[in-house]
C-alpha positions as a Markdown table, in Angstrom:
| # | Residue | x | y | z |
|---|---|---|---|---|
| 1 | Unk | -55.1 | 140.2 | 105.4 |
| 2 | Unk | -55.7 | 144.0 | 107.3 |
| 3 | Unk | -57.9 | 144.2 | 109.8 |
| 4 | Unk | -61.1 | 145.6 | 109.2 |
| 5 | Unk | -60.4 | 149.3 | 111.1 |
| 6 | Unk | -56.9 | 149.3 | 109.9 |
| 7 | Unk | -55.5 | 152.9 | 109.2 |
| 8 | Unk | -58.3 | 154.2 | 111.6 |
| 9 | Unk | -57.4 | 156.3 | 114.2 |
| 10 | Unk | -59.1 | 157.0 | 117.2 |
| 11 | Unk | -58.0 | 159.6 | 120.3 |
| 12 | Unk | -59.4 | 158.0 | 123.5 |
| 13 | Unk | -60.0 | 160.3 | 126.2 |
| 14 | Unk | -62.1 | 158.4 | 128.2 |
| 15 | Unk | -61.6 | 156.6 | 132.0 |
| 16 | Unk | -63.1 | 153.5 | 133.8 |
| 17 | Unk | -65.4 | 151.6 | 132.0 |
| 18 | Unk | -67.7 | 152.4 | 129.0 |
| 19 | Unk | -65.6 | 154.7 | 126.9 |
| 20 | Unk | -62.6 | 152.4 | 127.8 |
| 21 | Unk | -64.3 | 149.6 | 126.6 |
| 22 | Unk | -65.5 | 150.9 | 123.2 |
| 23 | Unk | -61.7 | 151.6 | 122.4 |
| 24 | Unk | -61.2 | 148.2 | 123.2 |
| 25 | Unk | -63.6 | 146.8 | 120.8 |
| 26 | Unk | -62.1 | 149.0 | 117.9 |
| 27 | Unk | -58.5 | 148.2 | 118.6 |
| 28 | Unk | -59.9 | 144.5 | 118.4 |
| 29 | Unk | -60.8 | 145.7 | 114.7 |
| 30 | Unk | -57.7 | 146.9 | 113.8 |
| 31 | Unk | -58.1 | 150.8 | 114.8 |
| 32 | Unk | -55.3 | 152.6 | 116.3 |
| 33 | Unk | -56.3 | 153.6 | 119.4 |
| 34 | Unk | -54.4 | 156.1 | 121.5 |
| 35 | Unk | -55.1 | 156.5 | 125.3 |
| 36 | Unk | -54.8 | 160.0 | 126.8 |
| 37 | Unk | -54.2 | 160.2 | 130.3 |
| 38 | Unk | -53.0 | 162.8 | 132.8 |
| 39 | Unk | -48.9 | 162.7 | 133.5 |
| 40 | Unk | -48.8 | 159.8 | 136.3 |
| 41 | Unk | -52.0 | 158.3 | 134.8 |
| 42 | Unk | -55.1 | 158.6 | 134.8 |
| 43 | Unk | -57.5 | 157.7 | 137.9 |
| 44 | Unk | -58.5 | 154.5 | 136.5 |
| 45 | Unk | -55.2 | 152.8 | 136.8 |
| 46 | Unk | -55.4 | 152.8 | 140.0 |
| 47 | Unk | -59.4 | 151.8 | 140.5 |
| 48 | Unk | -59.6 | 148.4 | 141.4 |
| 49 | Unk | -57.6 | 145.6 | 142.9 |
| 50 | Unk | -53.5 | 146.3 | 142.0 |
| 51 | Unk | -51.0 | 144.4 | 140.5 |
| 52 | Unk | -47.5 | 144.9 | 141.4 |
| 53 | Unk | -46.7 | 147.2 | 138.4 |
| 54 | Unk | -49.8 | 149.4 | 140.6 |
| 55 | Unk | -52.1 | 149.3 | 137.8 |
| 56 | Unk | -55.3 | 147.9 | 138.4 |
| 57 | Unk | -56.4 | 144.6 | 136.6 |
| 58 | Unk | -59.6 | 146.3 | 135.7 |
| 59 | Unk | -57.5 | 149.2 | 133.8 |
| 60 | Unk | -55.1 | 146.2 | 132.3 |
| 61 | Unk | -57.7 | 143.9 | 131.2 |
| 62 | Unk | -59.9 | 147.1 | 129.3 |
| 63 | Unk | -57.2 | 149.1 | 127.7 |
| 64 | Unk | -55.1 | 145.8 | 125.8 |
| 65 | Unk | -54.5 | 146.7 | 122.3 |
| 66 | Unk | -54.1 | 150.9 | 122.5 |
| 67 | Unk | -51.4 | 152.8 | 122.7 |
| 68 | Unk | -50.9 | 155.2 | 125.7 |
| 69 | Unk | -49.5 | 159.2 | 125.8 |
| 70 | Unk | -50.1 | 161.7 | 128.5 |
| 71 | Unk | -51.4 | 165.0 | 128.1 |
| 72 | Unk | -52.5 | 167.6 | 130.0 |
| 73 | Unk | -55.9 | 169.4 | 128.9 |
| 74 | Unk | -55.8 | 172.0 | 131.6 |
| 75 | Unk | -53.1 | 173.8 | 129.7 |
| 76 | Unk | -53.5 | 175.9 | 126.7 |
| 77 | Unk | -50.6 | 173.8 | 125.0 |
| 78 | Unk | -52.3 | 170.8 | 126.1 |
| 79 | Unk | -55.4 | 171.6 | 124.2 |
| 80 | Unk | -53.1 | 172.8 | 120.9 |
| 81 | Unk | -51.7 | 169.3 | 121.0 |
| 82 | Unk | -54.7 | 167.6 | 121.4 |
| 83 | Unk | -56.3 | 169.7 | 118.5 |
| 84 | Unk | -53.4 | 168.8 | 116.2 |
| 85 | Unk | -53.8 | 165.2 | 117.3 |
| 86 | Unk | -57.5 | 165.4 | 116.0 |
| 87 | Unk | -56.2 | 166.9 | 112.9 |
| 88 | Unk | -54.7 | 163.7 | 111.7 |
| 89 | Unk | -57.4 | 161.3 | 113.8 |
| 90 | Unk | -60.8 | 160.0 | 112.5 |
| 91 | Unk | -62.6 | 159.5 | 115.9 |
| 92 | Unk | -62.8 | 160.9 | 119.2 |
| 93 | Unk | -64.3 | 159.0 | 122.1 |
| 94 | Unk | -64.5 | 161.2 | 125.1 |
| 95 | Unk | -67.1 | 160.5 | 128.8 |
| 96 | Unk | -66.3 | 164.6 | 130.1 |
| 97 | Unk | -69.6 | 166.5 | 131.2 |
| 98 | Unk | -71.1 | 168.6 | 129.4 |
| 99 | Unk | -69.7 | 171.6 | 131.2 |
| 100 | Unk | -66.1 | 170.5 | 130.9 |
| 101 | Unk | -66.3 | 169.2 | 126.9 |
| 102 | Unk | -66.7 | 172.8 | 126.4 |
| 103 | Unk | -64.6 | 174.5 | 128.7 |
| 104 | Unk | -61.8 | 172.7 | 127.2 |
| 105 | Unk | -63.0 | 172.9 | 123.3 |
| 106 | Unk | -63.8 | 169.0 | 123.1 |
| 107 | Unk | -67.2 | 170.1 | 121.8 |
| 108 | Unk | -68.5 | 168.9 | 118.2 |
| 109 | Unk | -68.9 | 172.3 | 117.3 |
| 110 | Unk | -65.1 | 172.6 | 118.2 |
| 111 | Unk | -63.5 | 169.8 | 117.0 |
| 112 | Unk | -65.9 | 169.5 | 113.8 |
| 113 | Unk | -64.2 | 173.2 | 112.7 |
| 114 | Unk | -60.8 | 171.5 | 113.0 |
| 115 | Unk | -61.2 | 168.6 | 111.3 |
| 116 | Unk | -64.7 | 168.1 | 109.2 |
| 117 | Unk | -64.4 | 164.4 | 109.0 |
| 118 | Unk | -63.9 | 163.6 | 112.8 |
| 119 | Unk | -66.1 | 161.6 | 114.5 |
| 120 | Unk | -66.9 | 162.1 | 118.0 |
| 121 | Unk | -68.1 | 159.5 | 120.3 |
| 122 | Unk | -69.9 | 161.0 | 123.4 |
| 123 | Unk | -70.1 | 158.5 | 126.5 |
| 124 | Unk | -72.2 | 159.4 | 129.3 |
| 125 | Unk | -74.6 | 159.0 | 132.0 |
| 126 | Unk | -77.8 | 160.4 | 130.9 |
| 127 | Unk | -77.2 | 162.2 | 127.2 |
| 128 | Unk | -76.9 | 166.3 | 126.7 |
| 129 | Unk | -80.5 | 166.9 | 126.0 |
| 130 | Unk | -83.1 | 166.2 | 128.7 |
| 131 | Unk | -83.6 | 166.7 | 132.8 |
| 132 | Unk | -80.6 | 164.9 | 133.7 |
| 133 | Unk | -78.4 | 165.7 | 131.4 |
| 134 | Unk | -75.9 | 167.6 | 134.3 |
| 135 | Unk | -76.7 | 164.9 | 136.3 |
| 136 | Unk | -74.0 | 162.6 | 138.0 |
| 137 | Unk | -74.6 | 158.8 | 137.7 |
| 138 | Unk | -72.7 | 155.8 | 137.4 |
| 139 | Unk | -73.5 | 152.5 | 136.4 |
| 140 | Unk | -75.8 | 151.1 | 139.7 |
| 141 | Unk | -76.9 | 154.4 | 139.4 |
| 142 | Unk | -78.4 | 153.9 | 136.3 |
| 143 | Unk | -79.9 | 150.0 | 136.9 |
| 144 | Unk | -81.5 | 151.8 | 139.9 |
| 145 | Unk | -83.1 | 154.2 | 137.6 |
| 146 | Unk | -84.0 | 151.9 | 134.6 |
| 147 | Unk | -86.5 | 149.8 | 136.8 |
| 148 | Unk | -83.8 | 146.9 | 135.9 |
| 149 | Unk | -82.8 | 146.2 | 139.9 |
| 150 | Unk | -86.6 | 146.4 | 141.3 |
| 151 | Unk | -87.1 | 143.1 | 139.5 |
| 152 | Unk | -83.9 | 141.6 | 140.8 |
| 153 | Unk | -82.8 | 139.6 | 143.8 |
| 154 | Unk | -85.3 | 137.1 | 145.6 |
| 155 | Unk | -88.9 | 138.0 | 147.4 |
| 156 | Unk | -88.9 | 140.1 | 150.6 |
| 157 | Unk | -85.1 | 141.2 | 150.3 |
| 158 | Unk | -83.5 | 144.5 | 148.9 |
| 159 | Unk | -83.6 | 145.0 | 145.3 |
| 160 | Unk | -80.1 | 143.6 | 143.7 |
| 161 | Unk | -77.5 | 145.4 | 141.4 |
| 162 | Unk | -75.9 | 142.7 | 139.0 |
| 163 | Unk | -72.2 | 142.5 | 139.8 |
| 164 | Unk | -71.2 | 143.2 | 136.3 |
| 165 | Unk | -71.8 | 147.1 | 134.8 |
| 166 | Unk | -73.9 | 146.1 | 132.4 |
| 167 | Unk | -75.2 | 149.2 | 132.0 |
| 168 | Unk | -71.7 | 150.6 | 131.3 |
| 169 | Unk | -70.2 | 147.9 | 129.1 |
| 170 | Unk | -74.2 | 148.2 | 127.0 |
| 171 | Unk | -73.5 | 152.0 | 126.6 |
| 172 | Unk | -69.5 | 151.1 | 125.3 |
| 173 | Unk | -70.6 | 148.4 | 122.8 |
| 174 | Unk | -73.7 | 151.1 | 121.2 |
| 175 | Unk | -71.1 | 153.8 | 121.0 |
| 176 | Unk | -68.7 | 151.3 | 119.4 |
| 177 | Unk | -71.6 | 150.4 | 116.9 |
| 178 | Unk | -72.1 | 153.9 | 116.4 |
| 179 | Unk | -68.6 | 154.6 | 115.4 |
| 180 | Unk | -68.5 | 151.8 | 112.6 |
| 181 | Unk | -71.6 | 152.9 | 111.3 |
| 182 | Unk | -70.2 | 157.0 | 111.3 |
| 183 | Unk | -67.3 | 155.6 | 109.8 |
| 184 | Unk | -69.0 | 154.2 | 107.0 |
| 185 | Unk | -71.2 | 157.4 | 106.7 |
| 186 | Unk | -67.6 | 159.3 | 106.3 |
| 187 | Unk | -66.2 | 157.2 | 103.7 |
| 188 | Unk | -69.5 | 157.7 | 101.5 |
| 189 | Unk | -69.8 | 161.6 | 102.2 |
| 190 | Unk | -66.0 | 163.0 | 103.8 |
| 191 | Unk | -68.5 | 164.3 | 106.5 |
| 192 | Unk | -67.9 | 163.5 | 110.1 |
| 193 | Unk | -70.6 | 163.6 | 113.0 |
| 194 | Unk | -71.6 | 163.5 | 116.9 |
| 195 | Unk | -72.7 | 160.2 | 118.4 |
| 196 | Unk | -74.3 | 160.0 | 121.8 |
| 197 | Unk | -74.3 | 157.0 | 123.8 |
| 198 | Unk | -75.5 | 156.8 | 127.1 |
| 199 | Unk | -75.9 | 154.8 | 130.2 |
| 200 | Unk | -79.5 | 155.3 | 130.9 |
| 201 | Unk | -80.5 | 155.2 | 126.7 |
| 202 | Unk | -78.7 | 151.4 | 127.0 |
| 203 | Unk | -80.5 | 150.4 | 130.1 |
| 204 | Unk | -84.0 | 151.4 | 129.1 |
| 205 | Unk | -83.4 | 149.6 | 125.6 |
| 206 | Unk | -81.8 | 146.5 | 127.2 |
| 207 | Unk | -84.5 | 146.4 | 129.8 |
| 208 | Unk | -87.0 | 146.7 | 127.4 |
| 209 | Unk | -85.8 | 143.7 | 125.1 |
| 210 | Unk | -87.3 | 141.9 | 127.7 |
| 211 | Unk | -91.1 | 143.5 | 127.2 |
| 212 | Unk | -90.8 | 144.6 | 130.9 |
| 213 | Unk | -92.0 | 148.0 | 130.0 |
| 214 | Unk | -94.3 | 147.1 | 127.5 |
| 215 | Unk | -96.1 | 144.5 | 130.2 |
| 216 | Unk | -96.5 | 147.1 | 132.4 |
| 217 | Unk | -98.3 | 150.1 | 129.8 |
| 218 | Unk | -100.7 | 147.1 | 128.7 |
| 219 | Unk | -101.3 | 145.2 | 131.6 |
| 220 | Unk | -100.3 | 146.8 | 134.8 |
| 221 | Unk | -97.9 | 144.3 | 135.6 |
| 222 | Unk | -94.6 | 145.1 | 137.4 |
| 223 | Unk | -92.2 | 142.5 | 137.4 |
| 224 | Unk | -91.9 | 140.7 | 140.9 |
| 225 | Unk | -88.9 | 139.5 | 142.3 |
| 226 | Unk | -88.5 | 136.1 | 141.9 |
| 227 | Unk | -84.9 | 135.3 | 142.2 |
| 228 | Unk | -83.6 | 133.0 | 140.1 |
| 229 | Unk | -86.6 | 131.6 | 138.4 |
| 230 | Unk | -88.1 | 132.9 | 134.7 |
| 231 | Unk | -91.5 | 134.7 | 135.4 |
| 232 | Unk | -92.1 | 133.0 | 131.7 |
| 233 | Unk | -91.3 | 129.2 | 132.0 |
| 234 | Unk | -89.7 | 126.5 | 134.0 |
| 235 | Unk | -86.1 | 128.1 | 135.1 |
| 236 | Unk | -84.2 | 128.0 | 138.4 |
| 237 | Unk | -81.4 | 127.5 | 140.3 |
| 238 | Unk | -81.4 | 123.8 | 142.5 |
| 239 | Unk | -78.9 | 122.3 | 145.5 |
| 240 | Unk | -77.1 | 119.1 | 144.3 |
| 241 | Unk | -75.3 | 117.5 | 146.6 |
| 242 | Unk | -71.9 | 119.0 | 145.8 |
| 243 | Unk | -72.8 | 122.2 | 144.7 |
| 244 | Unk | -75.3 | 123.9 | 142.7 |
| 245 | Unk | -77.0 | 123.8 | 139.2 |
| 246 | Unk | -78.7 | 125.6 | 137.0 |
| 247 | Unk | -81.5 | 123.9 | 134.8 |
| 248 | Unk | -83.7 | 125.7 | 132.2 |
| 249 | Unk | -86.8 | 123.5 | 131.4 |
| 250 | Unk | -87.4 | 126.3 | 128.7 |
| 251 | Unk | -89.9 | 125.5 | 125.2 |
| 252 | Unk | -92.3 | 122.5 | 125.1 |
| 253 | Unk | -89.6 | 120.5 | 123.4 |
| 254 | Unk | -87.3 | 121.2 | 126.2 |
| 255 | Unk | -89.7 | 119.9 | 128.6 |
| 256 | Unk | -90.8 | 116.9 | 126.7 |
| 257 | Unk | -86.6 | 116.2 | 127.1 |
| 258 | Unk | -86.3 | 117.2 | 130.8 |
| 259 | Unk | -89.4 | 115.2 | 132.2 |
| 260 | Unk | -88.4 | 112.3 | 130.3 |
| 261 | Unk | -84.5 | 112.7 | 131.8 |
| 262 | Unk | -86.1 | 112.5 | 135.4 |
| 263 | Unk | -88.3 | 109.5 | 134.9 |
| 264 | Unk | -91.3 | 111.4 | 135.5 |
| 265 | Unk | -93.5 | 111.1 | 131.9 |
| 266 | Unk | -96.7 | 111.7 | 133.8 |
| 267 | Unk | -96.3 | 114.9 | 134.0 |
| 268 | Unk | -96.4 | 115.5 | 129.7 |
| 269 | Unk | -99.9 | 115.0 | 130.8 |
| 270 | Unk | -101.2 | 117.8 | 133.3 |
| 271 | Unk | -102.5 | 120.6 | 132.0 |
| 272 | Unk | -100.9 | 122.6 | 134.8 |
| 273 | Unk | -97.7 | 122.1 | 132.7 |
| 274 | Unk | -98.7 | 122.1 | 129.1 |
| 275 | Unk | -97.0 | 125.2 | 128.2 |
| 276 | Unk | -94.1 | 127.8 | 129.3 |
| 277 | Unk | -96.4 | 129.9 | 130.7 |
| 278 | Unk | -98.3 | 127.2 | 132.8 |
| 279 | Unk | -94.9 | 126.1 | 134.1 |
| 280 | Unk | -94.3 | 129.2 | 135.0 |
| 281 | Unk | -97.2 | 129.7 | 137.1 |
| 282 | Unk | -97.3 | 126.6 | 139.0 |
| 283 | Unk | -93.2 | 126.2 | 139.0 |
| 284 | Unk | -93.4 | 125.9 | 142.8 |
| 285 | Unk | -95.4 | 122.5 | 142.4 |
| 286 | Unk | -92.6 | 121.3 | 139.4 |
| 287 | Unk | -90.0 | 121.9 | 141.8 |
| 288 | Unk | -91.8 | 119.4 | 144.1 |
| 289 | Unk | -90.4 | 117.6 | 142.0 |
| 290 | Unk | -86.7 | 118.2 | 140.9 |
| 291 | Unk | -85.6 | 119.6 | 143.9 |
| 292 | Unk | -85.3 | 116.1 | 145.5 |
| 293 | Unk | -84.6 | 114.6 | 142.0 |
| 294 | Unk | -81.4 | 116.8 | 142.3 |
| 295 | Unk | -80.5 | 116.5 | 146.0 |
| 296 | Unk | -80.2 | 113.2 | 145.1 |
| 297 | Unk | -77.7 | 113.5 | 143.0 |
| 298 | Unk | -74.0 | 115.1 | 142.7 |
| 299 | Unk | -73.6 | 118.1 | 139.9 |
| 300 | Unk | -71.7 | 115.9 | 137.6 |
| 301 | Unk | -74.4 | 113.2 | 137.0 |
| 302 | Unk | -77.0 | 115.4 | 136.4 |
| 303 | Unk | -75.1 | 117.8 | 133.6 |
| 304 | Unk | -74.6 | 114.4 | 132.3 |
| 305 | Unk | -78.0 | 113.2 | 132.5 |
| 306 | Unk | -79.1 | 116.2 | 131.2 |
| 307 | Unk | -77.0 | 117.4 | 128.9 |
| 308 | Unk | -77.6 | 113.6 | 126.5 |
| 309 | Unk | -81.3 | 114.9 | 127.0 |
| 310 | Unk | -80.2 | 118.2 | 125.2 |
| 311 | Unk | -81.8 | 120.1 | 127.9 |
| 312 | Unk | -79.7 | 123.3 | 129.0 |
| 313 | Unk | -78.1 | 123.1 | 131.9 |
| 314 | Unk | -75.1 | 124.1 | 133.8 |
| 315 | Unk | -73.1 | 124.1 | 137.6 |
| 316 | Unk | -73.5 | 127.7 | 138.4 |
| 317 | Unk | -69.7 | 127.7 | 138.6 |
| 318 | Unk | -67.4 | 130.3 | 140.8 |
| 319 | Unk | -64.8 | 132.6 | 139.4 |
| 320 | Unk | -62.5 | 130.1 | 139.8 |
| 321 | Unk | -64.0 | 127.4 | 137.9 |
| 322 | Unk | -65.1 | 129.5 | 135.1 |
| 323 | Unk | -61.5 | 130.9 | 135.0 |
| 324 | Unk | -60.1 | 127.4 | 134.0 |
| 325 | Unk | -63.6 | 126.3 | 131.8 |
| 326 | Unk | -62.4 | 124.5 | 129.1 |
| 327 | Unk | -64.1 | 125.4 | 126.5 |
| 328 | Unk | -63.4 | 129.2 | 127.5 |
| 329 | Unk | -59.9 | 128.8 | 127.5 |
| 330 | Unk | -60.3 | 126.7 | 123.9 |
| 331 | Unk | -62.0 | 129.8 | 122.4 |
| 332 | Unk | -58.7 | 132.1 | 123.6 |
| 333 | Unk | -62.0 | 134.4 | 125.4 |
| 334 | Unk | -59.5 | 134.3 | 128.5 |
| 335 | Unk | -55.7 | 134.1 | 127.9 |
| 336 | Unk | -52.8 | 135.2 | 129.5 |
| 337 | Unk | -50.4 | 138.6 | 128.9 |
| 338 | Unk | -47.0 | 139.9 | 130.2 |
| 339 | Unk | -47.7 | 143.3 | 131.8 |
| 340 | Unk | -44.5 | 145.4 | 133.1 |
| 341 | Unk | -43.8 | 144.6 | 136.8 |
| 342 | Unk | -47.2 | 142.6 | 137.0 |
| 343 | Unk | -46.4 | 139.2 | 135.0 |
| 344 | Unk | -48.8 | 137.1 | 133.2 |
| 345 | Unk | -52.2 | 139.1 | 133.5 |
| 346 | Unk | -55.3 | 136.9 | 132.9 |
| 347 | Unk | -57.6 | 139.2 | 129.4 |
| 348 | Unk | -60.4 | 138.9 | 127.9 |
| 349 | Unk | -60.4 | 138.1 | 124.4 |
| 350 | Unk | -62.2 | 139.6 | 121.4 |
| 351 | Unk | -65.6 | 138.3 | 121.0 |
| 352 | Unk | -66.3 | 138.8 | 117.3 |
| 353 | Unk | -65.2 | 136.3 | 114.8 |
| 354 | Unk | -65.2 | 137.2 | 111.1 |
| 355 | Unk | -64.8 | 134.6 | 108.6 |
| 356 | Unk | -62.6 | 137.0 | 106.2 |
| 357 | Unk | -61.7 | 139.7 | 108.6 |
| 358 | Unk | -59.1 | 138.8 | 111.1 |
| 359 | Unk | -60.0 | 140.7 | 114.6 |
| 360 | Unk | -58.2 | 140.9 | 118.3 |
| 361 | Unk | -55.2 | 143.0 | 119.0 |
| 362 | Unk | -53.0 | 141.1 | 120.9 |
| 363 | Unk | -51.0 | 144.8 | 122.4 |
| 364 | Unk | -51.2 | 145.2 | 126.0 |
| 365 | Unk | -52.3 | 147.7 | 128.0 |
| 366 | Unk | -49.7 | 150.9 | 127.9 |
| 367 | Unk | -48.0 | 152.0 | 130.4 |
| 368 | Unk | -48.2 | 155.8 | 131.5 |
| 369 | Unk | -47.3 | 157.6 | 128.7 |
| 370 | Unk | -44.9 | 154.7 | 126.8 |
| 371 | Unk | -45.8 | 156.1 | 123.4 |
| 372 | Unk | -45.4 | 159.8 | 123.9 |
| 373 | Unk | -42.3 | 159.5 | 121.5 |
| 374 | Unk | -44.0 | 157.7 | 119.1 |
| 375 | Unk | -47.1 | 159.8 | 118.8 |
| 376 | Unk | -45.4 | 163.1 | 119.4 |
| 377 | Unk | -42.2 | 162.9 | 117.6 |
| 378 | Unk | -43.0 | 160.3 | 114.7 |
| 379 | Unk | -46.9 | 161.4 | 114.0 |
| 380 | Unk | -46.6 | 165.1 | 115.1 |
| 381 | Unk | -43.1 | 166.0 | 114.1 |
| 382 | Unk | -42.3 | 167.6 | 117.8 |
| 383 | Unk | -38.4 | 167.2 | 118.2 |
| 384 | Unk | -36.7 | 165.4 | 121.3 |
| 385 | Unk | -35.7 | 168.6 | 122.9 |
| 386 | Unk | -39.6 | 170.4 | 122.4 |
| 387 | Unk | -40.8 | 167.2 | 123.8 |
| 388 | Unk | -38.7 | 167.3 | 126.7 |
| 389 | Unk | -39.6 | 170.7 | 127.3 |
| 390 | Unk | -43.4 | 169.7 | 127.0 |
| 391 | Unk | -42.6 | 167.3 | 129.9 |
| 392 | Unk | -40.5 | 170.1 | 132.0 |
| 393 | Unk | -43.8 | 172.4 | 131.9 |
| 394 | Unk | -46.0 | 169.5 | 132.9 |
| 395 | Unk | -47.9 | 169.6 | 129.3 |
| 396 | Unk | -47.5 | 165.7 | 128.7 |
């Protein structure tokens, strides 16, 4: 059975991490997805920690499944290729500022004269429309802005950036939404369209999933910092003996469960703890309680304990114990892949799982420009001696 995006093409032109990782989620759907990077490669190969091959993991792990050319959009024949390319494409997924898109003709406007059914997929920090729309940000740029990182970390210390670009990978997964759903508009109308995605747009709706806005235009309340604990119920992080855990006492039912587990059924009693948001507010007189209930005890008896009591629980595990997790590795969400030069390189897998609709795209990352034959000669009909002469003048 196809893939769902099979016979979809898309013309990535984005680096590091959000555009990047909205290709990958459409090559996991079956789309053909083409990465365009400069001759040598593009900047992100070489972000990060490097294998031996002198691609970065990072670059490995988010570009499995696409194909990989180089082109060069500083030159006029750069820019005629790359408009022939969108001629036969149906998507477009570019991060360039605003200044640059049109400098080099990657506008809408542009690209929607050359080919009325293309989509294309705008990643970027802050939009084009509003104050910061030439503005420069990143991802911790961005959970500094939302409000998200004054909320995070633990009382009296420096607000804390999450480790993982949340706000990036948010932005990717919207403008990979946005692409399914423009695709769909195409095949009812033949008319292609803009999507914007960005950074800042993903944090402020992410951040206020969580009614932290909302709280504070009702009620005045900010959000403290409060480490690891839930500011709505009994949540935290405790020290067992051989490491640590993490135990979420969350919904009465939950609690019923957990008090039970420890052996201390008085508590179903107290007022101070007959709801979430009681146990919230007096979670420093719970822990009283658990914290020597779990000192007592090693990690492994109390996820066991716990876990018969169906109450949620975990070790709060390192990279390397999450790396061999079982039941990860059972779901193929981590696997290995032979890279060039690099050997077995540990990926992510595709998250989706469609009952009818097969989906992951088991390609590895390309290597600088390993299908500029391919796409060139095969798709665009260049011959062998124009595309050596397009490497000679340093167009690909």
């Amino acid at each position: 059975m196809p893939m769902v995006l099979e016979g979809i093409r898309v013309i990535d032109l984005s680096q590091h991490i959000a555009g990047p990782y909205c290709g990958l989620l459409l090559a996991d759907m079956g789309a053909e997805v083409i990465r365009v990077e400069i001759s040598g490669g593009a900047e992100d190969r070489r972000f990060g920690y490097l294998t031996p091959s002198s691609d970065s993991y990072a670059f490995i792990v988010r570009n499995r499944g696409k194909k990989g050319i180089t082109l060069n959009l500083n030159t006029e024949k750069g820019i005629e290729i790359l408009h022939q390319l969108v001629e036969v494409s149906d998507v477009v997924l570019e991060s360039y500022a605003i200044r640059d898109k049109k400098r080099l003709g990657l506008d809408y406007a542009t690209l929607g004269q050359i080919n009325p059914k293309i989509i294309v997929a705008s990643i970027s920090a802050f939009g084009k429309s509003g104050p910061y729309a030439d503005k420069t940000g990143f991802d911790p740029i961005v959970q500094a802005m939302s409000g998200a990182m004054s909320c995070t970390g633990f009382p009296s210390n420096l607000p804390v950036r999450t480790a993982v670009a949340w706000c990036d990978y948010g932005a990717g997964l919207h403008a990979a939404f946005g692409v399914v759903l423009a695709l769909m508009h195409c095949y009812k109308t033949d008319k292609g369209q803009e999507i914007e995605a960005s950074l800042l747009d993903s944090a402020v709706s992410l951040v206020g999933q969580h009614g932290i806005y909302a709280e504070y235009h009702a009620l005045g309340v900010e959000r403290p910092q409060i480490g690891n604990a839930s500011p709505y119920a009994f949540a935290d992080t405790f020290k067992a003996k051989d490491g640590l855990v993490f135990i979420s006492a969350t919904r009465n039912g939950v609690w019923r469960r957990f008090v039970k587990a420890i052996g201390r059924e008085e508590m179903l009693g107290d007022p101070r703890f007959n709801s979430d948001w009681e146990r919230s507010r007096n979670r420093e007189l719970i822990a009283e309680v658990v914290v020597p209930w779990v000192a007592a005890r090693d990690c492994e008896q109390i996820l066991q304990l716990l876990e018969e009591a169906q109450v949620p629980c975990s070790k709060v595990k390192s990279i390397a114990e999450a790396t061999d997790d079982v039941h990860i590795r059972t779901c193929k969400m981590l696997y290995e892949q032979e890279y060039p030069e690099a050997g077995n390189v540990l990926v992510s897998g595709s998250v989706l799982r469609l009952s009818e609709i097969p989906t992951g795209n088991t390609r590895r990352a390309p290597l600088v420009g390993e299908h500029n034959e391919e796409i060139y000669c095969q798709l665009l009909g260049y011959t062998p001696e124009e595309l050596e002469e397009l490497k000679k003048t340093k167009v690909i």
